[in-house]
LOKOL-752932 format. One line per 2 residues: their letters; for each residue x, y, z of N, C-alpha, C. Coordinates in steps of 0.2 Angstrom, whole numbers, plus 5000, padded with zeros to 4 digits. Example, Ala and Ser with C-alpha at 12.3 -4.5 7.8 and 13.67 -1.06 7.14 Angstrom:
% residues 2
AS	5066:4972:5039:5062:4978:5039:5066:4984:5039; 5064:4989:5035:5068:4995:5036:5064:5000:5039 $
***
This chain:
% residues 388
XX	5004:4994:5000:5000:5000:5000:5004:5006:5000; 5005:5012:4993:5009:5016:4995:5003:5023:5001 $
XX	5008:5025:5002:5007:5032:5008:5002:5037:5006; 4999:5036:4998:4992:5041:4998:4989:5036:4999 $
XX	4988:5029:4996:4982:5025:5000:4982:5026:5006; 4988:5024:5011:4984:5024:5018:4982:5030:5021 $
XX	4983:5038:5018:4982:5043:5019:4976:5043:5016; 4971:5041:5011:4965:5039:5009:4961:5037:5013 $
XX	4965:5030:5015:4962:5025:5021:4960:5027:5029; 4962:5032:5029:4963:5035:5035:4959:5041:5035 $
XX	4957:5046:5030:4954:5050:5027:4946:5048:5028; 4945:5041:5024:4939:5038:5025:4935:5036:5031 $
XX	4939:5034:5037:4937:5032:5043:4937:5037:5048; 4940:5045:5047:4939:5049:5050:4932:5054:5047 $
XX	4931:5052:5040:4926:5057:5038:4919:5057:5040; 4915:5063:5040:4909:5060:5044:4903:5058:5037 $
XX	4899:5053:5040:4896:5051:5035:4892:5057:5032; 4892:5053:5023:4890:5058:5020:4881:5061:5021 $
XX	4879:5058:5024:4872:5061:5024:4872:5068:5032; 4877:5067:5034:4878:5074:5040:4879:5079:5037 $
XX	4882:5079:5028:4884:5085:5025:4876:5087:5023; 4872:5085:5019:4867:5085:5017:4863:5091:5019 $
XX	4860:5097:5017:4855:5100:5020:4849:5101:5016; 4844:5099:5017:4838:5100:5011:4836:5107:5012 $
XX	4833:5108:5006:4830:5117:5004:4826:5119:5010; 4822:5116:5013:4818:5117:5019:4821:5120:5024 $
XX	4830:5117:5027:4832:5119:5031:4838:5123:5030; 4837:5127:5026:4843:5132:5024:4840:5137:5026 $
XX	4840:5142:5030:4836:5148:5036:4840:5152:5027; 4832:5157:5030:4833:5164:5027:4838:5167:5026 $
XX	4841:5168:5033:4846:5169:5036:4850:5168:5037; 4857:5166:5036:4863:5162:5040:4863:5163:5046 $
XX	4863:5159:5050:4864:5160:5056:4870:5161:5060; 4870:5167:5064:4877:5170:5068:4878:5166:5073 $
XX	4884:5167:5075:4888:5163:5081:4893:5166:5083; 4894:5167:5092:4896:5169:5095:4899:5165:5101 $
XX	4907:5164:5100:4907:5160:5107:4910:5166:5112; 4909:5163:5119:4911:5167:5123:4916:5163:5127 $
XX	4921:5167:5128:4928:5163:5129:4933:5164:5128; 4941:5165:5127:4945:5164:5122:4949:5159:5126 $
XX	4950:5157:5132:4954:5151:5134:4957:5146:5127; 4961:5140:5131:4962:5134:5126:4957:5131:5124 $
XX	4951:5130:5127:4945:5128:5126:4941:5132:5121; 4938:5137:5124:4937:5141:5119:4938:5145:5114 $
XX	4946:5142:5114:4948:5145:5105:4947:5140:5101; 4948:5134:5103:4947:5128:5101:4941:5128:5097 $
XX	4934:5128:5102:4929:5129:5099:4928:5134:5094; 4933:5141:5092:4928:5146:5089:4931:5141:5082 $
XX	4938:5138:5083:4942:5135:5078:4937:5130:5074; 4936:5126:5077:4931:5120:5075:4925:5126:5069 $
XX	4920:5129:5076:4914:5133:5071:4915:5135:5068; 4923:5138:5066:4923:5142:5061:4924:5140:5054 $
XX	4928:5133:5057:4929:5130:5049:4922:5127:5046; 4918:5124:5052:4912:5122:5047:4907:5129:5044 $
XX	4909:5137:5047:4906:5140:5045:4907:5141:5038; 4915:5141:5037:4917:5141:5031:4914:5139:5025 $
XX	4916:5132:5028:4911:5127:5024:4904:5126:5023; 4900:5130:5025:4893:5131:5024:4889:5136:5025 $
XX	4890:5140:5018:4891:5148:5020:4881:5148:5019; 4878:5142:5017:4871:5143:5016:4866:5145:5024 $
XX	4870:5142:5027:4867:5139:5035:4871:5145:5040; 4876:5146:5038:4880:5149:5045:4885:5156:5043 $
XX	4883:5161:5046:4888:5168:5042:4893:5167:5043; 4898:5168:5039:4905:5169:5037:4909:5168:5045 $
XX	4906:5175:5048:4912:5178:5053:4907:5176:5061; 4914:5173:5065:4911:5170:5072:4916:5175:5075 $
XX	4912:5178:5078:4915:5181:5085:4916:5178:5091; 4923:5180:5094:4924:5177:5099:4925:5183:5106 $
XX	4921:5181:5111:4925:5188:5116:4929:5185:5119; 4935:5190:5119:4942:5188:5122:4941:5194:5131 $
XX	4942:5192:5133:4944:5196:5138:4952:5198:5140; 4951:5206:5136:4956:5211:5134:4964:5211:5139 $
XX	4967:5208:5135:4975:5208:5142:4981:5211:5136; 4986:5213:5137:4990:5214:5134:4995:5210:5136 $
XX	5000:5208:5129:5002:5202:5127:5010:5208:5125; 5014:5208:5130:5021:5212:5127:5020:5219:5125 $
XX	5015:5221:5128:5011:5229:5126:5007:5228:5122; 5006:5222:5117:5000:5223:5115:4994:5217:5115 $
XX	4986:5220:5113:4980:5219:5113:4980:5212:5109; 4978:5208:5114:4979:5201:5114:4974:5200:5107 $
XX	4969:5205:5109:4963:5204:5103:4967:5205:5095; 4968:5210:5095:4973:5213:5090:4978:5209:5086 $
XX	4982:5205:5092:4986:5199:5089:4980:5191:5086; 4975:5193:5089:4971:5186:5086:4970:5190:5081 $
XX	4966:5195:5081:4964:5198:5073:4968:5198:5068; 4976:5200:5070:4979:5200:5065:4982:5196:5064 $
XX	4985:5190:5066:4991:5184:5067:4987:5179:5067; 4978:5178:5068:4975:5174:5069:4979:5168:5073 $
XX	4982:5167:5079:4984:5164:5085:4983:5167:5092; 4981:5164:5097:4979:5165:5102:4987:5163:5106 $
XX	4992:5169:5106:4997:5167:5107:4998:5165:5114; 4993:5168:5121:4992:5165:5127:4990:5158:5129 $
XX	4984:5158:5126:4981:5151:5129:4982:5145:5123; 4984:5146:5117:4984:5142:5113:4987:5141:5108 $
XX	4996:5144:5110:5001:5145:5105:5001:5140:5098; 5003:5142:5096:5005:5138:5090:5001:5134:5085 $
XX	4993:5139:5088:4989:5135:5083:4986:5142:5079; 4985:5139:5072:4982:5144:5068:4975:5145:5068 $
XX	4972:5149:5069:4963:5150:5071:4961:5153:5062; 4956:5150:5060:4952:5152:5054:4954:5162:5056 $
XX	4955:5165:5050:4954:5170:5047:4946:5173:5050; 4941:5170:5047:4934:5171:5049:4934:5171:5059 $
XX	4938:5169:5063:4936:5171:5069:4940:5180:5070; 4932:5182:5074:4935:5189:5074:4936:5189:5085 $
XX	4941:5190:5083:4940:5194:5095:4938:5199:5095; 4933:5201:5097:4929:5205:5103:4931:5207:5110 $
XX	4932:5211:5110:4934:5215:5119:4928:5216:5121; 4921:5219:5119:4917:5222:5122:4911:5215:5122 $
XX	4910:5212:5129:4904:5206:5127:4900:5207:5126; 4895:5211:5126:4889:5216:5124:4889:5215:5115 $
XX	4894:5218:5113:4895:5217:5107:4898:5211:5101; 4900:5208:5107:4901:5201:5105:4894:5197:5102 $
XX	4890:5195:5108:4885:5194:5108:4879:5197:5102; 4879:5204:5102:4875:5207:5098:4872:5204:5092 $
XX	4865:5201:5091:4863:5199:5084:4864:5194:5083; 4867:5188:5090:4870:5181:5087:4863:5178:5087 $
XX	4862:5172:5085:4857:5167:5084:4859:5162:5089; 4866:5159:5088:4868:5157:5094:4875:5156:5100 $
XX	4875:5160:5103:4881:5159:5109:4885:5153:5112; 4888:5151:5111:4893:5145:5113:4896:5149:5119 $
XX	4895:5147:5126:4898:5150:5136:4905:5145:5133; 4910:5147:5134:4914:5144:5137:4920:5146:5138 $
XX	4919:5147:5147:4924:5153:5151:4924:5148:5157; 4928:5147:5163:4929:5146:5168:4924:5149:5174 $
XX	4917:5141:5174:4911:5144:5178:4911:5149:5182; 4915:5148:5187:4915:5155:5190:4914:5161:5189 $
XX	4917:5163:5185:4916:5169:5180:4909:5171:5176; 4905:5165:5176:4899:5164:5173:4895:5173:5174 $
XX	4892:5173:5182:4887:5177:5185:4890:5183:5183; 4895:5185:5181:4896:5191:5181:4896:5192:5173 $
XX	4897:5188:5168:4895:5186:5162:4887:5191:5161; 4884:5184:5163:4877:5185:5163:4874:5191:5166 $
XX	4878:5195:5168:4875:5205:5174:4873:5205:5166; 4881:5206:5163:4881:5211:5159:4878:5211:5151 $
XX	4873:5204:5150:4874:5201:5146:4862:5204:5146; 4862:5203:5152:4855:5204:5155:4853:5206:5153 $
XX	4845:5207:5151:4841:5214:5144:4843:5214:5138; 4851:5212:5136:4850:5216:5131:4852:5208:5124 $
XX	4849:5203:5128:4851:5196:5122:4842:5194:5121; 4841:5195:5114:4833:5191:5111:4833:5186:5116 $
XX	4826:5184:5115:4826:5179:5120:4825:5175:5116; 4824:5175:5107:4823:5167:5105:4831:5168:5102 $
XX	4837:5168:5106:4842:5165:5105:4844:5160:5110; 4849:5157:5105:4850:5149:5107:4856:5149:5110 $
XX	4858:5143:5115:4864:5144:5119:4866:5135:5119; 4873:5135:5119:4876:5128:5121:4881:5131:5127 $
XX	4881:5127:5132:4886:5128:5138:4891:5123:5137; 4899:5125:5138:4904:5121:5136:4907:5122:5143 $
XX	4904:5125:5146:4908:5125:5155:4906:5116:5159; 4910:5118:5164:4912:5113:5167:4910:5115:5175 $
XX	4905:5115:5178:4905:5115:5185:4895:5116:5188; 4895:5119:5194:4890:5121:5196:4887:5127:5200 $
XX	4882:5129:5200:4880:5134:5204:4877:5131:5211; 4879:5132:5216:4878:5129:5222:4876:5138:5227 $
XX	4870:5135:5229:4869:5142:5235:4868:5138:5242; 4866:5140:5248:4863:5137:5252:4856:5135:5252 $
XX	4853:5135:5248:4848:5130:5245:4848:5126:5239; 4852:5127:5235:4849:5123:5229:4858:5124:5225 $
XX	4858:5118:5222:4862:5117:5215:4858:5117:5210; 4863:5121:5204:4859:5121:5198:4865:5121:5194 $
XX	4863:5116:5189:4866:5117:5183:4869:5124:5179; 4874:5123:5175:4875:5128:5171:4870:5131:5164 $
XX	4868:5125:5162:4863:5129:5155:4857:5131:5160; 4853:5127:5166:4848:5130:5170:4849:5139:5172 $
XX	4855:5139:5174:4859:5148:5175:4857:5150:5171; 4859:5150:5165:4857:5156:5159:4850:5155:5156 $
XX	4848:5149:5156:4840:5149:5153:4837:5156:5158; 4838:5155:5166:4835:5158:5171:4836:5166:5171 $
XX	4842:5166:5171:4845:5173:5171:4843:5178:5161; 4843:5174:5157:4842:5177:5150:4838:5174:5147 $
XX	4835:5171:5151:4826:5169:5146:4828:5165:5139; 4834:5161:5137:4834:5159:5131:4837:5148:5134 $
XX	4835:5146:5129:4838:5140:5130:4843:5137:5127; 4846:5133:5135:4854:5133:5132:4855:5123:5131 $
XX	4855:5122:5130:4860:5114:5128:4867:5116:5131; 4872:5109:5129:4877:5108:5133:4882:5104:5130 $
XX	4890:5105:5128:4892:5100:5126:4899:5099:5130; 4899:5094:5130:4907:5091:5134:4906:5082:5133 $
XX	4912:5082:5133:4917:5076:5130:4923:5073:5132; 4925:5068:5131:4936:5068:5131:4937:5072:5126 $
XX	4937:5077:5126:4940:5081:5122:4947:5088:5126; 4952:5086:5126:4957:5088:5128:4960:5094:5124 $
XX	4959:5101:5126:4959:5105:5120:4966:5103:5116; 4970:5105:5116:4976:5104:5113:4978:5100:5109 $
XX	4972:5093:5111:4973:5087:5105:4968:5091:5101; 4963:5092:5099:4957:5094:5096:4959:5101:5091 $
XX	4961:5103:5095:4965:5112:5090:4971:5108:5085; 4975:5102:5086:4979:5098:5083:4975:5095:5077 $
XX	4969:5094:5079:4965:5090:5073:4965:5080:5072; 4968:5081:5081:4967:5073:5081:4961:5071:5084 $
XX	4960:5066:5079:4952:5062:5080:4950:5062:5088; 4943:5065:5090:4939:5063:5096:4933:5064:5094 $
XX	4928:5063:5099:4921:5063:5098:4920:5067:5103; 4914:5069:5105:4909:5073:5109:4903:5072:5110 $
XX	4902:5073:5114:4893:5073:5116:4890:5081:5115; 4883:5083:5112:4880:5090:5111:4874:5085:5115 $
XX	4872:5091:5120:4864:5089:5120:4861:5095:5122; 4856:5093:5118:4850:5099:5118:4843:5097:5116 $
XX	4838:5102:5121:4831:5100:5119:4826:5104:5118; 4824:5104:5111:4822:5109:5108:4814:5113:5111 $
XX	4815:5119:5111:4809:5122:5116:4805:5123:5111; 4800:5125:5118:4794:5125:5117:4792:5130:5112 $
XX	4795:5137:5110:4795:5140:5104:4798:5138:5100; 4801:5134:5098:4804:5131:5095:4799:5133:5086 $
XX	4803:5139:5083:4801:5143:5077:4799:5137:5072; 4802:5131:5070:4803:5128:5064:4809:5128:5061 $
XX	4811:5122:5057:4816:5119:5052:4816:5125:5048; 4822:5126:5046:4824:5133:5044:4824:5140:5047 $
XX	4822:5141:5053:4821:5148:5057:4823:5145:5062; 4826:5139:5065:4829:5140:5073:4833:5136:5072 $
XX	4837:5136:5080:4844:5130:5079:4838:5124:5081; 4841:5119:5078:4841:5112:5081:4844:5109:5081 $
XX	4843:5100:5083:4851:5095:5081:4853:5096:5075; 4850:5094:5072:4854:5095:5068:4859:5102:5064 $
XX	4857:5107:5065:4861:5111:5066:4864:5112:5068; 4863:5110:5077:4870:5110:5079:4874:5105:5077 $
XX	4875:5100:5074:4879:5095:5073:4883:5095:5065; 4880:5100:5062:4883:5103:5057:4888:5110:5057 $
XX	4888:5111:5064:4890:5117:5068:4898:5116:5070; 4897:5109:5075:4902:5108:5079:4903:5101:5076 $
XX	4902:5096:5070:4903:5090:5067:4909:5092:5064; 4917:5089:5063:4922:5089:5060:4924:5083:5059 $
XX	4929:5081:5053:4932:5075:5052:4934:5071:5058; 4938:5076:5061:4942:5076:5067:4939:5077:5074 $
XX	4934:5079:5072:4928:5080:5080:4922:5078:5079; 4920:5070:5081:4913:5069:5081:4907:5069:5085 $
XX	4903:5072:5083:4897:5074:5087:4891:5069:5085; 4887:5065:5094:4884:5063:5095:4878:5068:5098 $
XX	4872:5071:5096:4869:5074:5099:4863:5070:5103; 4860:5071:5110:4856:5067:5113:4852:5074:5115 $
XX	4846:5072:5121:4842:5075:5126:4844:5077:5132; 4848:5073:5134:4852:5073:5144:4855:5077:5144 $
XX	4854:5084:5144:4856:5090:5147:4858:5090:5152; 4856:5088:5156:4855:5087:5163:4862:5082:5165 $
XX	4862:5076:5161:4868:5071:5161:4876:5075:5160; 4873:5077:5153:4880:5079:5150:4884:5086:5156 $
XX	4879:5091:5157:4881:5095:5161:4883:5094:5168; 4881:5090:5171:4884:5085:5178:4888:5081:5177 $
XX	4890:5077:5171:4896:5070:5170:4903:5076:5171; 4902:5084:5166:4906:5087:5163:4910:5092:5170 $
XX	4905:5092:5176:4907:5097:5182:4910:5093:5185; 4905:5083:5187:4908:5080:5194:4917:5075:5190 $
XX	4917:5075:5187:4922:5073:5183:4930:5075:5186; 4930:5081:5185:4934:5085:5190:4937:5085:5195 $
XX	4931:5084:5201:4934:5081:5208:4937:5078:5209; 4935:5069:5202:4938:5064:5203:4947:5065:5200 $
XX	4944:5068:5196:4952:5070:5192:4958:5073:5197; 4955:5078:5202:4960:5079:5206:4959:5072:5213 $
XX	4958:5067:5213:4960:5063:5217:4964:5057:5211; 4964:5058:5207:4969:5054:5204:4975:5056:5202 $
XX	4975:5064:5201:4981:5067:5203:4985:5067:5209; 4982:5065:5214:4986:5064:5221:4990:5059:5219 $
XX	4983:5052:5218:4984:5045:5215:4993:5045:5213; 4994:5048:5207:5000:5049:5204:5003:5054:5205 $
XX	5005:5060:5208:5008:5062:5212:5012:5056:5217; 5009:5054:5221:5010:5050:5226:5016:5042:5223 $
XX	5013:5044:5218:5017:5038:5214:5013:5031:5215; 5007:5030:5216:5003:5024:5217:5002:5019:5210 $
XX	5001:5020:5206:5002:5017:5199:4997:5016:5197; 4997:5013:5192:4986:5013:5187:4983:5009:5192 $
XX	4988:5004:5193:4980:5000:5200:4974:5006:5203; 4980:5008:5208:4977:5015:5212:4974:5020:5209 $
XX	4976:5020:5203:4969:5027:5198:4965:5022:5197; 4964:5015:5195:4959:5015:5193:4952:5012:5200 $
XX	4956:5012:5205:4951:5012:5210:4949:5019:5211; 4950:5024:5212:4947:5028:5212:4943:5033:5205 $
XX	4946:5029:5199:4940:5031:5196:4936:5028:5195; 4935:5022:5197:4927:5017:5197:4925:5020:5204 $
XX	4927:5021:5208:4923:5025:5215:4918:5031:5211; 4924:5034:5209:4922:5040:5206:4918:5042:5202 $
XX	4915:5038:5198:4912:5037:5193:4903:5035:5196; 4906:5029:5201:4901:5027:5207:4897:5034:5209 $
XX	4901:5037:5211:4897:5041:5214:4895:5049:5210; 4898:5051:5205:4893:5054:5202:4886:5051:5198 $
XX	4886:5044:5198:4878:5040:5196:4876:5043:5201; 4879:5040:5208:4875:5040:5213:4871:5046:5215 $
XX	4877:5054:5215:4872:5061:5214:4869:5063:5209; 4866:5061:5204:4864:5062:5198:4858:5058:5200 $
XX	4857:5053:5202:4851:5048:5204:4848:5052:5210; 4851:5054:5214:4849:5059:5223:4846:5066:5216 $
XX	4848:5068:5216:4849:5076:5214:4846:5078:5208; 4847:5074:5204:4844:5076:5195:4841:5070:5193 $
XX	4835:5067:5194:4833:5060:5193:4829:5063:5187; 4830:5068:5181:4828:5066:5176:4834:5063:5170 $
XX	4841:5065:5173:4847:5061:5171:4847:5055:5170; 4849:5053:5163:4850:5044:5161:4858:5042:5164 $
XX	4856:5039:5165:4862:5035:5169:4865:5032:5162; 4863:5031:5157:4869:5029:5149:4873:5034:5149 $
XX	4871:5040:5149:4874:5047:5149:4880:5046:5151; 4883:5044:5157:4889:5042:5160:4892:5036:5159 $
XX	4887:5031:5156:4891:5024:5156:4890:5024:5148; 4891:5028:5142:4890:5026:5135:4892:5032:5132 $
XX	4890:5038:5134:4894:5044:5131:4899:5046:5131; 4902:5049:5126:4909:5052:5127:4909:5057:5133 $
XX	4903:5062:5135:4903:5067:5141:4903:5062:5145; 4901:5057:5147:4903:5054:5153:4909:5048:5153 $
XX	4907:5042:5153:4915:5039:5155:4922:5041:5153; 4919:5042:5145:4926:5042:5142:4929:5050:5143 $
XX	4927:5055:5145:4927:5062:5148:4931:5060:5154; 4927:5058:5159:4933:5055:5165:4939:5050:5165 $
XX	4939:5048:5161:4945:5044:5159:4952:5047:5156; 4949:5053:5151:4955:5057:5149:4956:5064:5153 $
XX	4952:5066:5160:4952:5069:5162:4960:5068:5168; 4956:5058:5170:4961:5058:5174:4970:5056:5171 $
XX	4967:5056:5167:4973:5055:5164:4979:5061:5159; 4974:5066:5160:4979:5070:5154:4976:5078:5155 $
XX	4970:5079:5158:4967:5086:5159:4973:5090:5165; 4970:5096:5166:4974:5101:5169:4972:5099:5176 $
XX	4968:5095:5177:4963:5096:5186:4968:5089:5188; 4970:5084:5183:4976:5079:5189:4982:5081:5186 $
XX	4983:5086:5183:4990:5089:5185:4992:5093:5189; 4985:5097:5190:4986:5103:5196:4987:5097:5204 $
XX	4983:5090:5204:4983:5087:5208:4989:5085:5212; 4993:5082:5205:4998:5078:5203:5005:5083:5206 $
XX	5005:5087:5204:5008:5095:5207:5009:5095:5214; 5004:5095:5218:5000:5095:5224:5005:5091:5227 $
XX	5004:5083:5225:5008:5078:5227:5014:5078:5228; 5017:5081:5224:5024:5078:5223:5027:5084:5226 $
XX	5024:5091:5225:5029:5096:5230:5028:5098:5235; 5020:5095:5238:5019:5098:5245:5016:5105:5245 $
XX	5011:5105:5240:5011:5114:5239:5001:5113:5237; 5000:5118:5240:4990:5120:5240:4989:5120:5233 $
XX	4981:5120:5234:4980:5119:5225:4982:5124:5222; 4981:5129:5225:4981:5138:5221:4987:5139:5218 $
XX	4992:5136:5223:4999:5138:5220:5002:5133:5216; 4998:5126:5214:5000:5125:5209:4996:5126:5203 $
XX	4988:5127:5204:4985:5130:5199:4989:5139:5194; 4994:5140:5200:4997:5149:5200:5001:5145:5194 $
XX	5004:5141:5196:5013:5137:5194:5011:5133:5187; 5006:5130:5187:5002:5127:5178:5000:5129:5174 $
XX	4996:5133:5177:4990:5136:5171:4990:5139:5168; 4996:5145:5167:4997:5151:5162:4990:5156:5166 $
XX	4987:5155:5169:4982:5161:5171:4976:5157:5171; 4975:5151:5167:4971:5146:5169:4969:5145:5174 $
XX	4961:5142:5176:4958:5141:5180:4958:5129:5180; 4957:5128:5186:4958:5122:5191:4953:5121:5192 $
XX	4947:5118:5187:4937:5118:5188:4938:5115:5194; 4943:5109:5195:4941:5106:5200:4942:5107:5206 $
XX	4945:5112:5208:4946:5117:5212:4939:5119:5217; 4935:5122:5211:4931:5127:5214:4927:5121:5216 $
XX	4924:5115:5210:4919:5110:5211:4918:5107:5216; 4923:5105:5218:4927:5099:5225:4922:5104:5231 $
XX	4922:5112:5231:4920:5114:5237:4913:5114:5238; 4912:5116:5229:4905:5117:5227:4900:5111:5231 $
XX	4901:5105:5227:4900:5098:5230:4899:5095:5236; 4906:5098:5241:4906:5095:5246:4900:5101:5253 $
XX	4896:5106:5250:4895:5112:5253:4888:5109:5252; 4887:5108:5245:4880:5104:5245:4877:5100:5247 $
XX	4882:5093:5248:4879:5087:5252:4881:5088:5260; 4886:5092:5260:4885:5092:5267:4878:5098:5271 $
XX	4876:5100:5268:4870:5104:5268:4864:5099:5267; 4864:5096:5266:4860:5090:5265:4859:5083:5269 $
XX	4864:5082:5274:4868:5078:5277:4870:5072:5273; 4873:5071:5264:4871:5066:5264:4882:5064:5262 $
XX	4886:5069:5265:4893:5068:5263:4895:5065:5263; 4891:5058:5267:4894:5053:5268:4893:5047:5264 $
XX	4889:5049:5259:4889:5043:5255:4892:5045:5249; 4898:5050:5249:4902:5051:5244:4908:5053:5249 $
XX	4913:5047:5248:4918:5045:5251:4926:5050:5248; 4923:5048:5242:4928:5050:5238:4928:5058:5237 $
XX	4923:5060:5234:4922:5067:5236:4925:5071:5241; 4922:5066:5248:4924:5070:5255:4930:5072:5255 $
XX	4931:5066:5256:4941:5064:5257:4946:5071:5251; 4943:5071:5244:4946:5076:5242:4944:5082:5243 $
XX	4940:5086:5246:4938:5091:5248:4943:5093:5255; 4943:5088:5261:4948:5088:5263:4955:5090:5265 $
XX	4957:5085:5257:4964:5086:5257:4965:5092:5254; 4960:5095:5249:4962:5105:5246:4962:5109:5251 $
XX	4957:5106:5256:4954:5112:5261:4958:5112:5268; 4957:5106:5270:4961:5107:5278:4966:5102:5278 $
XX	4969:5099:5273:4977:5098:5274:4974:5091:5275; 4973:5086:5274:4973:5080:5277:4975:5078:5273 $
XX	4980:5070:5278:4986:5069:5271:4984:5063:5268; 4987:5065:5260:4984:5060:5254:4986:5055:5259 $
XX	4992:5053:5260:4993:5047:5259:4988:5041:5263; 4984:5044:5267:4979:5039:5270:4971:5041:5266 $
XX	4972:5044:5260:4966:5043:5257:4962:5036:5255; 4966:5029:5253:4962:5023:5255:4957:5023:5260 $
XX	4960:5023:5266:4958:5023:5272:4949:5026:5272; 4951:5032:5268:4942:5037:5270:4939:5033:5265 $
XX	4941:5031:5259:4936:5025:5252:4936:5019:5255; 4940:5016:5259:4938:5009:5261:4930:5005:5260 $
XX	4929:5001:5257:4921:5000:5256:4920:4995:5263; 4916:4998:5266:4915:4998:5273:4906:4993:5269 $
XX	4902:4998:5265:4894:4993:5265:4893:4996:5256; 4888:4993:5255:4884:4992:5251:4879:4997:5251 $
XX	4880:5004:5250:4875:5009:5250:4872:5010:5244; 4874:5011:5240:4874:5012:5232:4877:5007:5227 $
***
């Protein structure tokens, strides 16, 4: 076989099947539809990357130009935006990759957003609320939202989802996507999948005048990036926040130097027990969600294996140092989702009395917060009963 056949061969099983390219007359909007992600992280350049090139590619369906809001830093004196627009590279978060031409950076998120059809979140949740002040009144309410964040809103009464936030606070409906998808592999254009879930509302305009799956799967579907669209918003938004917590107890794991046995016992706990809070807490979550989707198992597996949350862990480990300050020492200015989640989590079931059927959770919340040491984290997993 010479080397364009197996570059053919290889061509072929990455491409998506040919009826996803498809669009009938019916569902070519008047319109093209605008898109705005919010974000500029490794994450979400990644993403403006991907929708930009299928926008390219489908000038019938999607306008030319995806705006992205950056939030404004200077790079050596200059305007990090200014360098995306004109160098098209995100020379902070996401060196050395090319961004379509067609992504514009935005400073102003008011006018990022302005006019879009749909908005793509993805910023480091925390940052969400102060997002969404500024965002308040002034976004149509029949625009569409995907959330690509990772965590949750926790008060002293209630947990909520991330796309529940923005439905609530901007009157518009959001779906959800998260995956194994490890930005820097995916900006590289090496083959993963994704999970998108979304469920389409009750105004719901009609084929050709609003988003839907399909849409969105013409949106965010790549040779290189395949998309599974389902209904479990609810699943994919919770595989994609508790995921995390476990990631930084597997970073201890390997910090510690304990070896795959040891990761793989705590992410089968782990895994245990986000079913477990997903069954208590969001019983209209599918449990395949997490045991069949790329946003559930296969999300946790590449988290613990390769995300920023068991390096910052793994850090932890090995030099004796809080999460913040390896978060300081990793990230480039990046955020530790599992940082915030771990407290988020441990704040809620302990409000609830139920912290003790999440072993694993506890024990990591713990060892972030008041120093208990990893090395007798066995000790708090021990399987003492059959709870769940």
């Amino acid at each position: 076989m010479t080397a364009y056949d197996r570059l053919n061969s290889v061509n072929n099983v990455l491409a998506p099947p040919s009826s996803s390219s498809i669009v009938s007359q019916e569902d070519i909007p008047q319109k093209p539809y605008r898109t705005t992600v919010v974000g500029s992280g490794n994450w979400g350049s990644t993403i403006a990357k991907v929708v930009a090139e299928n926008c390219i590619e489908r000038p019938q369906e999607f306008d030319q130009t995806v705006r992205m809001w950056v939030y404004e830093e200077l790079i050596n004196g200059e305007k990090l935006t200014e360098i995306i627009n004109t160098r098209h590279e995100n020379v902070k978060y996401l060196p050395g990759i090319m961004l379509p031409a067609n992504v514009m950076a935005v400073p102003n998120i008011v006018d990022a957003c302005r006019g879009s059809d749909l908005i793509i979140f993805n910023i480091p949740h925390q940052f969400l609320s102060n997002i969404l002040k500024q965002l308040k009144g002034k976004i149509d309410p029949r625009t569409r939202a995907i959330s690509c964040l990772k965590g949750l809103d926790v008060n002293r009464d209630s947990c909520q989802l991330l796309p529940d936030v923005i439905f609530h606070e901007l009157g518009i409906n959001c779906g959800a996507l998260s995956g194994a998808n490890l930005a820097p592999e995916v900006a590289q254009c090496k083959w993963s999948e994704t999970t998108v879930a979304y469920r389409i509302p009750d105004d719901f305009r009609g084929r050709g005048e609003d988003i839907d799956k399909q849409v969105l799967k013409h949106l965010f579907h790549r040779p290189y990036f395949h998309v599974h669209v389902i209904d479990d918003v609810s699943g994919v938004s919770l595989a994609g926040a508790l995921k995390n917590v476990v990631a930084m107890a597997a970073g201890f794991v390997d910090g510690l130097g304990w070896g795959d046995n040891a990761k793989s016992a705590v992410m089968r706990l782990g895994l245990r027990e986000m079913i477990h809070f997903a069954n208590l807490y969001f019983p209209d979550c599918e449990e395949r969600t997490f045991t069949e989707e790329s946003a559930g198992v296969a999300d946790l597996i590449t988290t613990c294996f390769g995300g920023r949350n068991v390096r910052v862990g793994k850090y932890m480990a090995k030099n004796k140092v809080a999460a913040q300050e390896a978060e300081r020492v990793l990230l480039n200015g990046q955020s530790c989702q599992g940082i915030f989640t771990t407290k988020e989590v441990y704040e809620f079931l302990s409000k609830r009395g139920t912290i003790g059927d999440f072993p694993l959770f506890h024990v990591t919340y713990d060892i972030i917060y008041n120093g208990f040491p990893m090395e007798k984290l066995p000790e708090r997993i021990e399987r003492s009963d059959e709870r769940y």
